[in-house]
C-alpha positions as CSV (number, residue, x, y, z in Angstrom):
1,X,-16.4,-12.6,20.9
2,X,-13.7,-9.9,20.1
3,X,-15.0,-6.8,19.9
4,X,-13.0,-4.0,17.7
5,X,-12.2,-0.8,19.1
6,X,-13.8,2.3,19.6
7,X,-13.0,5.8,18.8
8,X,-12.9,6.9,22.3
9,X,-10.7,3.6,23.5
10,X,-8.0,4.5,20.9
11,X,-8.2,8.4,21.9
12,X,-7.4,7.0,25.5
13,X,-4.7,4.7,23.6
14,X,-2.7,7.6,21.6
15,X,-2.5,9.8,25.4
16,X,-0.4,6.8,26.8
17,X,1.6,7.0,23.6
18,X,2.0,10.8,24.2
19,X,3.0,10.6,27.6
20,X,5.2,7.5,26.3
21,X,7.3,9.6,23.7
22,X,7.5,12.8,26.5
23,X,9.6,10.2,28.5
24,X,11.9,9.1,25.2
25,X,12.3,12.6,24.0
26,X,13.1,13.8,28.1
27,X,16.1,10.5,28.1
28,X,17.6,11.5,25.1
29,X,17.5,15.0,25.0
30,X,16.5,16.1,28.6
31,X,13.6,18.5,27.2
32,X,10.0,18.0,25.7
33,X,7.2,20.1,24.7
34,X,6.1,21.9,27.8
35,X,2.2,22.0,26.3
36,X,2.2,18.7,26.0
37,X,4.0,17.7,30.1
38,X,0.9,20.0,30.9
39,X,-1.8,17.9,29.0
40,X,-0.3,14.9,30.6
41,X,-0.3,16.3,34.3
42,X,-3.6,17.8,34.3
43,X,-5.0,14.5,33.1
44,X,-3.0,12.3,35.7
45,X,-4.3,14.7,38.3
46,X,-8.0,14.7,37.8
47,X,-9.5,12.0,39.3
48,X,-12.9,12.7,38.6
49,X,-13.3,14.1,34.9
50,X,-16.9,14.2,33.2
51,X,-15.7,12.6,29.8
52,X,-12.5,12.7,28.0
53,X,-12.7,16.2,26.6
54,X,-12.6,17.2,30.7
55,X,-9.5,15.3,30.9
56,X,-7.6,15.5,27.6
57,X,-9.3,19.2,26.5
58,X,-9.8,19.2,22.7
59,X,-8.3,16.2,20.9
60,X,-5.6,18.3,19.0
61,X,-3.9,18.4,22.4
62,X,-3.2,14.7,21.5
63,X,-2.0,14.7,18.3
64,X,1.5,14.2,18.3
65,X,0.1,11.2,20.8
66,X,-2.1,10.4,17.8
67,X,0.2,10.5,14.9
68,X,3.1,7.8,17.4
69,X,0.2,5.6,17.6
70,X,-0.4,5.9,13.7
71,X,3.2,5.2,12.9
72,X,4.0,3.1,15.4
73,X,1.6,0.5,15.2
74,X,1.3,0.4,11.3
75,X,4.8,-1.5,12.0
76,X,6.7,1.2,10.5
77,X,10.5,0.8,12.0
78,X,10.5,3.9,13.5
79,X,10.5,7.4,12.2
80,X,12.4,10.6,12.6
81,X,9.6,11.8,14.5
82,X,8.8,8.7,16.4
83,X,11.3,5.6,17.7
84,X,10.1,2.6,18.2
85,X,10.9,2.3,22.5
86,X,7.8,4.6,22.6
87,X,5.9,1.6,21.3
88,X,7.9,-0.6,24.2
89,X,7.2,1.8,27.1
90,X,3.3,1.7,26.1
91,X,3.5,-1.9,26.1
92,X,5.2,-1.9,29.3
93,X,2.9,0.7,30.6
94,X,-0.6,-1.1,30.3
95,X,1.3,-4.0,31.9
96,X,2.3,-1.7,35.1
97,X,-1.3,-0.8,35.5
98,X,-2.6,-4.1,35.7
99,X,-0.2,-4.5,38.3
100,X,-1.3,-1.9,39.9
101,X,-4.7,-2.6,39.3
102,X,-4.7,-6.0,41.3
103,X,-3.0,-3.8,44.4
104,X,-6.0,-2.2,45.9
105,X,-3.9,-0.7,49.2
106,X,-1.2,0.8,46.8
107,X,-4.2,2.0,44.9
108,X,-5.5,3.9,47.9
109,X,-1.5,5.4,48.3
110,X,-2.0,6.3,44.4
111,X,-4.9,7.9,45.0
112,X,-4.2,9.8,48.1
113,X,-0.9,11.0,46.6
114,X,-2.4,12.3,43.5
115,X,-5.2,13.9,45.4
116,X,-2.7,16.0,47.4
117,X,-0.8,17.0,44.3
118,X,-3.6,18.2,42.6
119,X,-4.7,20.3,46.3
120,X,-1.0,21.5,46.0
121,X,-1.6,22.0,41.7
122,X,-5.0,24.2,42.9
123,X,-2.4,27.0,44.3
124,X,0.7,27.3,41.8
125,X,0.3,25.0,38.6
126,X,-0.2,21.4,37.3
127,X,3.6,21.7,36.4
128,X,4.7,23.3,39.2
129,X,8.5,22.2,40.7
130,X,7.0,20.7,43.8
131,X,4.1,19.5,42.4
132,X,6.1,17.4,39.5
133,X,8.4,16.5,43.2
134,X,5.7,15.7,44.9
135,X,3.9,12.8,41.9
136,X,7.5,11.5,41.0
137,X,8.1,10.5,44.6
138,X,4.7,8.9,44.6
139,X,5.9,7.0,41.7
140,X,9.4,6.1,43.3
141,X,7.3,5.2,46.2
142,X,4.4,2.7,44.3
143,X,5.1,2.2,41.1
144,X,8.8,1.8,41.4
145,X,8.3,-1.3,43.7
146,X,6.1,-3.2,41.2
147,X,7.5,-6.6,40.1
148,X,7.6,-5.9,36.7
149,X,9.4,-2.0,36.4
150,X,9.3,0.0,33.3
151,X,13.2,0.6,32.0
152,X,13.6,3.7,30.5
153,X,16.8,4.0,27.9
154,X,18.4,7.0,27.0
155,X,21.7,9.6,27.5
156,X,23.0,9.0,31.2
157,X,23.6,12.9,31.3
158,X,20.0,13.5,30.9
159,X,18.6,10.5,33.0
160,X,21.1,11.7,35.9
161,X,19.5,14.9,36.2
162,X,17.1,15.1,39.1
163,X,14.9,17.2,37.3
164,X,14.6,15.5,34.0
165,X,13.8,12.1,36.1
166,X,11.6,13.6,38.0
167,X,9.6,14.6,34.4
168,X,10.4,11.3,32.9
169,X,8.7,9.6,36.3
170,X,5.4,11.9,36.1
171,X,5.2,11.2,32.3
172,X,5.5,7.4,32.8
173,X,2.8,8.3,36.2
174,X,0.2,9.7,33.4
175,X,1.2,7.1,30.9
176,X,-0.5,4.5,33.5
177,X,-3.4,6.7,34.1
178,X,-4.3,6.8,30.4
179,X,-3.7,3.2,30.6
180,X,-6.1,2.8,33.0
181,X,-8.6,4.9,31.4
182,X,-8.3,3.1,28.0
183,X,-8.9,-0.5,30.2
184,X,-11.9,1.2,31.5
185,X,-13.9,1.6,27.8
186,X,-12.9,-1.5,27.2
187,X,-9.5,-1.6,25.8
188,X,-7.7,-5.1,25.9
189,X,-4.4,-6.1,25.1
190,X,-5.6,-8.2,22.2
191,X,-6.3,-4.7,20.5
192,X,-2.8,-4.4,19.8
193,X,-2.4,-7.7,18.3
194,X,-5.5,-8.4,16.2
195,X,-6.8,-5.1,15.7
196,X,-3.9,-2.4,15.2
197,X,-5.3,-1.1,11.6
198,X,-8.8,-0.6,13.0
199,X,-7.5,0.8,15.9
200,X,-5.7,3.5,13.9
201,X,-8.8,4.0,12.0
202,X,-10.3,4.3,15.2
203,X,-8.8,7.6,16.1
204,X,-9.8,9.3,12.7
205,X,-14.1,8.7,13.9
């Protein structure tokens, strides 16, 4: 039996989409809403949060995460707001953490890695230069070597600026840990075939 989503499966859902549109907006324009790299960072590096409010903080601290999903996946063609390669890296996204998911030893590396960011986060910030360093390399070091990579498109003078891949890297890093948060409640792929209405009606319980 299919089950239809819950509220907190697509709340999980709309912080991959975040994290997902903080890597377009970083390709195309080097820069994105510094609040929002914060959410994402302090999610990806707690490991052990009591329920999503410990991870995510209040939910308004996903909207614009909330309002891609919306858009996005009531088949609009894009927006100003929103283009539609956000929908392509989430896609992409859920399918890097089932990878990642069937690689227990690089999910001991994951772990380990994020674990001494977050030691390292403890004494200067979640969005520190080293610590954003320090998880990029992790990702160029696990993620990066997955069969199936996740392509990020944009302007070549952004992309080629260490510090703007670096962002875009964590962003993508935070993307997978939502992902693997939302397969966690429950989330399944079929979600975003059969049930994308109810999954946007979802986030509004």
């Amino acid at each position: 039996m299919f089950s239809k989503p819950t509220h907190e499966q697509a709340v999980a859902l709309a912080a991959v989409f975040q994290a997902c549109h903080l890597v377009d907006q970083l390709a195309n324009t080097g820069g994105a809403s510094s609040q929002e790299v914060k959410v994402s960072m302090a999610a990806l590096l707690n490991q052990s949060p009591q329920s999503i409010e410990d991870l995510y903080g209040s939910e308004q601290a996903l909207e614009t995460g909330m309002n891609a999903m919306t858009l996005l996946l009531n088949e609009y063609q894009g927006t100003e707001l929103f283009a539609p390669i956000t929908l392509v890296y989430t896609l992409s996204v859920l399918s890097t953490e089932r990878q990642l998911n069937s690689r227990p030893v690089m999910l001991k590396a994951v772990a380990e890695g994020i674990e001494n960011a977050n030691r390292q986060a403890l004494h200067f910030s979640v969005v520190h230069d080293n610590v954003l360093a320090n998880i990029a390399s992790l990702y160029q070091q696990t993620l990066s070597t997955l069969r199936q990579r996740i392509q990020v498109k944009g302007n070549a003078m952004y992309l080629q600026q260490p510090g703007v891949a670096e962002r875009i890297r964590c962003m993508l890093f935070a993307a997978v840990r939502s992902a693997h948060l939302w397969r966690q409640l429950g989330g399944k792929r079929y979600h975003l075939v059969l049930y994308r209405k109810a999954l946007v009606k979802a986030l509004k319980h």
